[in-house]
N, C-alpha and C positions, 0 to 999 in steps of 0.2 A: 583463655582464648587460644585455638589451636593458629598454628603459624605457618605459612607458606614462604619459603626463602627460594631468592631468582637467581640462577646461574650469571656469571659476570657478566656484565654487557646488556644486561635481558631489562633493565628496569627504564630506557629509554623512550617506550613508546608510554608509559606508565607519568615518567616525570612529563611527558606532555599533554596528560591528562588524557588518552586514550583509557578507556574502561574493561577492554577485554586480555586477560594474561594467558596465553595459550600453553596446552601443556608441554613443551619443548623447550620452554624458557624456565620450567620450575627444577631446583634443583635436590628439594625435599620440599616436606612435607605434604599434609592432608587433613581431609576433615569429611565428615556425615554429608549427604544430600541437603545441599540449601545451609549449612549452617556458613555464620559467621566467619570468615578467616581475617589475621593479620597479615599484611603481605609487604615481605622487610626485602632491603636488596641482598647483594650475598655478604655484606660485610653488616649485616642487620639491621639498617636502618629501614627506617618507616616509609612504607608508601602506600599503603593504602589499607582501606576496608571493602573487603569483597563477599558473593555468596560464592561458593565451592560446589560446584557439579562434578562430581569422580567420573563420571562418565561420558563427559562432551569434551573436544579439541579445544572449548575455550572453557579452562578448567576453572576460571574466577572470572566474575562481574562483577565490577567497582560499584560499591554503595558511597564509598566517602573517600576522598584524599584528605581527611580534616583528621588529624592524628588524636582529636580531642573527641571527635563523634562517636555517642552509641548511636549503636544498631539497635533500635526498639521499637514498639510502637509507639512512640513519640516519631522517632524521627522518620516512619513513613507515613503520619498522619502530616507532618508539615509538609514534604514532598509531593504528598498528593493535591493537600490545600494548593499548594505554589502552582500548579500547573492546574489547577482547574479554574484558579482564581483568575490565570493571564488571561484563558482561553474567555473569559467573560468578560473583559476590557476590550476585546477586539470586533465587537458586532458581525459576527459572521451569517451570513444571508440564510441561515438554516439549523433546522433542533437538531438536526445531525450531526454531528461532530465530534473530533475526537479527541479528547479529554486528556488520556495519558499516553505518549509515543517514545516508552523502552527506553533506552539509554540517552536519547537525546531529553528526556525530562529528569533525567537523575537517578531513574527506576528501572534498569535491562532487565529484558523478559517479560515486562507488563505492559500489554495495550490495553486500554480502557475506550470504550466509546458509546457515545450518547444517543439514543434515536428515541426521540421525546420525554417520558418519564419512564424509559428503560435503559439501563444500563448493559452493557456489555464486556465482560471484561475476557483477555485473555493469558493462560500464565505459561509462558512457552518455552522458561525455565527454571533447574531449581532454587535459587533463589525466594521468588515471588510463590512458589508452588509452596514451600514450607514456611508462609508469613501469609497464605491465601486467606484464611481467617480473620488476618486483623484489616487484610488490606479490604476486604469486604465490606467489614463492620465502617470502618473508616469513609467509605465511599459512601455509602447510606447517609452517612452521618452527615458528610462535607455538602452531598447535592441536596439531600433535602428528600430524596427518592426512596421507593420500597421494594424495587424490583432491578434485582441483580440477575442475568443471564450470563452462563461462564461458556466460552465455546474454545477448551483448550483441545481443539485438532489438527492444529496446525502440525505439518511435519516436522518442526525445528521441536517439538517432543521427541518423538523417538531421539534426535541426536543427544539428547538429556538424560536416555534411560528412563524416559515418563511414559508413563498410559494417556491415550487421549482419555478425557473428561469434556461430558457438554450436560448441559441441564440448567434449573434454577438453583443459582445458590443461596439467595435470597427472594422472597416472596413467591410468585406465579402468575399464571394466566397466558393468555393470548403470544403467540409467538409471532403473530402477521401483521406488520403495524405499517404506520404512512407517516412519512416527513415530507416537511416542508422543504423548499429546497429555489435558492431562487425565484419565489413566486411558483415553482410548481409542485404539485402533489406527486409524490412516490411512493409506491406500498414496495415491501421486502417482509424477508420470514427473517430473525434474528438467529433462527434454529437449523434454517435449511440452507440459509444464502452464503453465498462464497464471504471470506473472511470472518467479520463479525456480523455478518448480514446486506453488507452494501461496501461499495470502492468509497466510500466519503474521501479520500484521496485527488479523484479526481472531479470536484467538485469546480471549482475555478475552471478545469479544461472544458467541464460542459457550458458554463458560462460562457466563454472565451468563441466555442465553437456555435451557439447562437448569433454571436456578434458579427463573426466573419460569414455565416448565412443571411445572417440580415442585410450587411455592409456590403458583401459582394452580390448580394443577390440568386444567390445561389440555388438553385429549382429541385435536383435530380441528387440524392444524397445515397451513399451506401456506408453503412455500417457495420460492419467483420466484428466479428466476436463482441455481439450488441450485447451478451449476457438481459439484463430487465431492463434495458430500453433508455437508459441516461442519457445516452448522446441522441438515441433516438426522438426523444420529445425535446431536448434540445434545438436538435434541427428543427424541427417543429414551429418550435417556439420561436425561430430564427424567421421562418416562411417559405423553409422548404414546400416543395409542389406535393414533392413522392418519397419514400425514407424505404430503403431496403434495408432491413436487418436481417442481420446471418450469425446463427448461433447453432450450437451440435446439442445444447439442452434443451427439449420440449417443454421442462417447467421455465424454463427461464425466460423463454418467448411467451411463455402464457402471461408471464407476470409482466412481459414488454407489451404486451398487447391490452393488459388491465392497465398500464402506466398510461399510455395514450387515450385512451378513454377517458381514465380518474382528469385528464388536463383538457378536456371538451374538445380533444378535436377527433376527425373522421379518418374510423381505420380503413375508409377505401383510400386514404391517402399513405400505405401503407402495404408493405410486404414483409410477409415473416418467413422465413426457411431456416428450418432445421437442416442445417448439414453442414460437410466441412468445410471453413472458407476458404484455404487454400485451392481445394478442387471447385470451388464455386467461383473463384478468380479466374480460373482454367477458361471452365466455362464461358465467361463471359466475355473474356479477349477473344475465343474462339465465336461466340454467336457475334462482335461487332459490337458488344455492349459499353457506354463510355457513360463517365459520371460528372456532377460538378463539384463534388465535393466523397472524400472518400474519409473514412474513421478507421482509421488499425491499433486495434488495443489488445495484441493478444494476453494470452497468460503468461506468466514465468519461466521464462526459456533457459537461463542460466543464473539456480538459487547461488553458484560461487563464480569465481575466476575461472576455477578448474572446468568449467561447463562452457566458457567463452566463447571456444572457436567452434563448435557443434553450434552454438546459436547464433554469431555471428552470421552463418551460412543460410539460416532457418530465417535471422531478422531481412539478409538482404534479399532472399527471393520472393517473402512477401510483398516486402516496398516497393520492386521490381515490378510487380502483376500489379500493384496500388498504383504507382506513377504510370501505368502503359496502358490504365485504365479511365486517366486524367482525365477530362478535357485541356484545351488550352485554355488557361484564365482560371483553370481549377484549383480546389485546397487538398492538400492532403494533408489530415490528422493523425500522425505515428508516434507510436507510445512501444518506449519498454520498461517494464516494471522489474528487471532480472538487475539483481546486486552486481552479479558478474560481469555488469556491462556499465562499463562508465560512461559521462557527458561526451565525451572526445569521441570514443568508439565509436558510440550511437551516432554520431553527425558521420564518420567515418563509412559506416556502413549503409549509411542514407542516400549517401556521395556515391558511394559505389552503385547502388541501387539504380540512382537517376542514369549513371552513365553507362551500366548493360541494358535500361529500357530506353536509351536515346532520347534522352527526355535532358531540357533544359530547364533547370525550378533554383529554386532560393529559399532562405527560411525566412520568414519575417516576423516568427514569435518563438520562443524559447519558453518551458512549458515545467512544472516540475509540482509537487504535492502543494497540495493547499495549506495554509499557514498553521492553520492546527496540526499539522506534520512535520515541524522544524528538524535541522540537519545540526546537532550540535557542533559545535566547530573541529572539536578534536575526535570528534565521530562520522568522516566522510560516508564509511561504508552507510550512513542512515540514506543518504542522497540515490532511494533505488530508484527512484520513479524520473524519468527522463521522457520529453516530450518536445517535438518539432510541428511547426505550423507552414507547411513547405508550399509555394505555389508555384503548379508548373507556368513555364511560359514560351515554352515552344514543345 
């Protein structure tokens, strides 16, 4: 077993069971793409079991702090069992679902997720990349399913030294499938759609924002980066009158506009625009346009820290044009998905938002992934997904 030893001081965030050892902390050693390492402090003692990426800033991913554990296919067949097995004690409202979530399940580098009798998996380090065989066979095995789809494109490969990989890895067929989801039907492509095919992330926030359309009554809805229509048929669902979705993909509005259909309601109650929603905000403060409820979910504005204050700057002018867009007695639904942006900041820059559009609001919901996305405890950076439920009031 090749050995990695940690400069003095460096095995800190390790004995608190943090999972990642960056390369700045290592003092020697090395090993192969994905293989096995021991990882001792600098006077040698033991602290963990990792995989070894030569080529990424986090040059080991913790498989085990159990000085007795192998690394084999046993012990990522239990690991797999263990988190598929919780996600089936918890009845969650939907065949979508995500199964295995990276280091907060004991496995960094592998999402797993479910959308009916398809599986999806992604391997977005070396680690999981050179055990992708067993972890395969394994997954078939534990669900009971024949149809493996790998969508490893995410960009946290390059930082690996990996080639993206997408295709079947086990069995075939149809890439365009529907889940269930809250009582409503949703179609996605597993092949073409952003992450593994769908946000299953923000499944509670579409719940949540039916609720406050229902409970406030809410008529007049706008949607900014709708992607295929979640919150859109949400609103919906809630009893909006009108739902404006605003997306810059024309495949993605076509699949928001099959979403609304597939749940029986009328797409004259309905606007789709392709274009950009920042400029479409512009827009609409400029024609006199106001909403009763507005959704901001953009994409990824800051994958590190180091991306922070460029998007800081990017989250408050949106929230800005969102809040001065309000009515009074309106909701606004704002989401950041960016790591580099903590709970704190995000309310921070929300704050700021309300007080250059002269807008007086409050949060009254607090908002963050759905339970199949737990935040291990000594894993904060898992906690990407940040969400406020703001109503103006003056």
């Amino acid at each position: 077993m090749k050995t990695i030893r940690l400069k003095p001081g460096k095995e800190k965030s390790l004995l608190r069971r943090h999972p990642w050892v960056f390369d700045g902390a290592i003092a020697k050693g090395g090993a192969d793409s994905g293989e096995t390492v021991r990882v001792e402090s600098h006077d040698g003692s033991f602290l963990a079991w990792g995989a070894h990426s030569p080529s990424s800033r986090i040059r080991v991913r913790v498989w085990s702090f159990d000085p007795a554990q192998r690394i084999d296919a046993a012990f990522f067949r239990d690991r797999l069992r263990q988190a598929i097995t919780l996600r089936s004690t918890w009845g969650l409202p939907s065949d979508g679902v995500r199964l295995v979530h990276g280091e907060s399940d004991g496995l960094p580098g592998l999402v797993v997720d479910r959308y009916g009798d398809t599986l999806v998996a992604q391997f977005t380090s070396c680690g999981p990349e050179r055990w992708k065989s067993v972890l395969a066979d394994a997954l078939l095995e534990i669900t009971g399913l024949q149809r493996l789809y790998e969508r490893s494109d995410a960009s946290a490969r390059a930082l690996e030294g990996l080639p993206e990989v997408t295709g079947w890895l086990r069995g075939g067929g149809e890439t365009a499938l529907t889940i269930q989801e809250h009582g409503w039907r949703l179609g996605l492509d597993v092949a073409l759609g952003h992450k593994t095919g769908y946000y299953l992330d923000q499944r509670d926030s579409r719940r949540d924002c039916a609720d406050w359309v229902r409970r406030l009554r809410l008529g007049e809805v706008l949607n900014g980066f709708s992607y295929t229509g979640g919150f859109t048929v949400a609103a919906l669902a809630g009893g909006a009158r009108h739902v404006t979705s605003i997306d810059s993909s024309g495949p993605a509005l076509e699949q928001a506009r099959a979403n609304v259909a597939l749940n029986g309601f009328d797409l004259s109650c309905c606007t789709f625009l392709d274009a950009d929603v920042n400029a479409s905000l512009r827009r609409f403060l400029a024609e006199g346009r106001t909403f009763d409820a507005i959704v901001l979910d953009p994409p990824k504005l800051a994958p590190t820290v180091a991306h922070a204050e460029r998007a800081a700057r990017a989250y408050k002018d949106l929230n800005r044009l969102g809040l001065k867009l309000l009515r009074p007695g309106g909701v606004l639904f704002t989401y950041s998905c960016s790591g580099g942006i903590g709970v704190e900041l995000f309310q921070k820059i929300v704050a700021g938002a309300a007080l250059d559009a002269g807008v007086d609001a409050a949060i009254v919901q607090r908002q963050g992934g759905a339970p199949d996305h737990p935040v291990g405890l000594a894993f904060p950076e898992g906690e990407y997904l940040k969400g406020l439920v703001v109503v103006r009031r003056g």
